[in-house]
C-alpha positions in Angstrom: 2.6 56.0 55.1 5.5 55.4 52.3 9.0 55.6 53.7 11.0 59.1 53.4 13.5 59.0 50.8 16.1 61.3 51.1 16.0 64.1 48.3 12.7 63.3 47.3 10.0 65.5 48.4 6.5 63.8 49.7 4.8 66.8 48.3 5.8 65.8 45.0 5.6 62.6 45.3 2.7 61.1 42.6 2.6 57.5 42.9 3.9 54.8 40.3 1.1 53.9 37.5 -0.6 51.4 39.0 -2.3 54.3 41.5 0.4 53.1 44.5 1.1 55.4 47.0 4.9 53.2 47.4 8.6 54.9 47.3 9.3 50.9 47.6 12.8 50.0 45.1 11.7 48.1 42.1 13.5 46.3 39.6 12.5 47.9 36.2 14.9 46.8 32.9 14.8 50.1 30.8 16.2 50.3 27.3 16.4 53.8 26.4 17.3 55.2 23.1 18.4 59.1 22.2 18.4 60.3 19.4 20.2 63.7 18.0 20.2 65.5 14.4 22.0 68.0 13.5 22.6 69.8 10.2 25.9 71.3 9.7 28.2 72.9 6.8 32.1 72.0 7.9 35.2 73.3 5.9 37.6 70.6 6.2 40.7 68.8 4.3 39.1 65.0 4.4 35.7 63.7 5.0 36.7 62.5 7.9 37.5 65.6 9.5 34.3 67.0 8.3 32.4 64.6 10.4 34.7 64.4 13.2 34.0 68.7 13.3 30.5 68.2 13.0 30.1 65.3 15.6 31.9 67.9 18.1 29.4 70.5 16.5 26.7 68.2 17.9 27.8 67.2 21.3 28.4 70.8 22.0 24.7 72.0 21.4 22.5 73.1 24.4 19.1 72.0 24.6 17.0 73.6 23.1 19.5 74.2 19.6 18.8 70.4 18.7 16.0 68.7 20.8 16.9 65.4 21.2 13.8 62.1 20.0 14.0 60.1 23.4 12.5 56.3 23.9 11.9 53.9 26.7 11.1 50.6 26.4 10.7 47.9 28.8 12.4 44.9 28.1 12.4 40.8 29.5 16.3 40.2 30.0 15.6 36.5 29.6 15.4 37.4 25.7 19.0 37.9 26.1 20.1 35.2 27.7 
């Protein structure tokens, strides 16, 4: 019988991918990448302000309005080292 974990419910519970019924702590190094486009037309005095405006234009979007591309990948931290 896996160990309760609080704010996880058993009846949702799935397994990891190896088919284990476990809610065991692993150790999993996770690079994860998002990425956002968005495509704006900004009045502004300088380039710069122009992308500063559409940056904040960006950040402020709900999901949905620009869908974000989202990776993992699993990584050896030894190739940092």
């Amino acid at each position: 019988m896996p160990k309760a974990i609080e704010g996880v419910d058993p009846a949702e519970y799935r397994g990891n991918d190896y088919g284990e019924d476990s809610l065991e702590d692993k150790t999993f190094h996770i690079r994860v990448r998002e990425e956002k486009i968005g495509y704006y037309t900004v009045e502004a005095e300088t380039l710069a302000d122009a992308e500063r405006e559409a940056l904040y234009r960006l950040r402020g979007e709900t999901e949905g309005e620009v869908c974000p591309a989202v990776n993992y990948e699993q990584f050896d931290p030894k190739e940092f080292e």
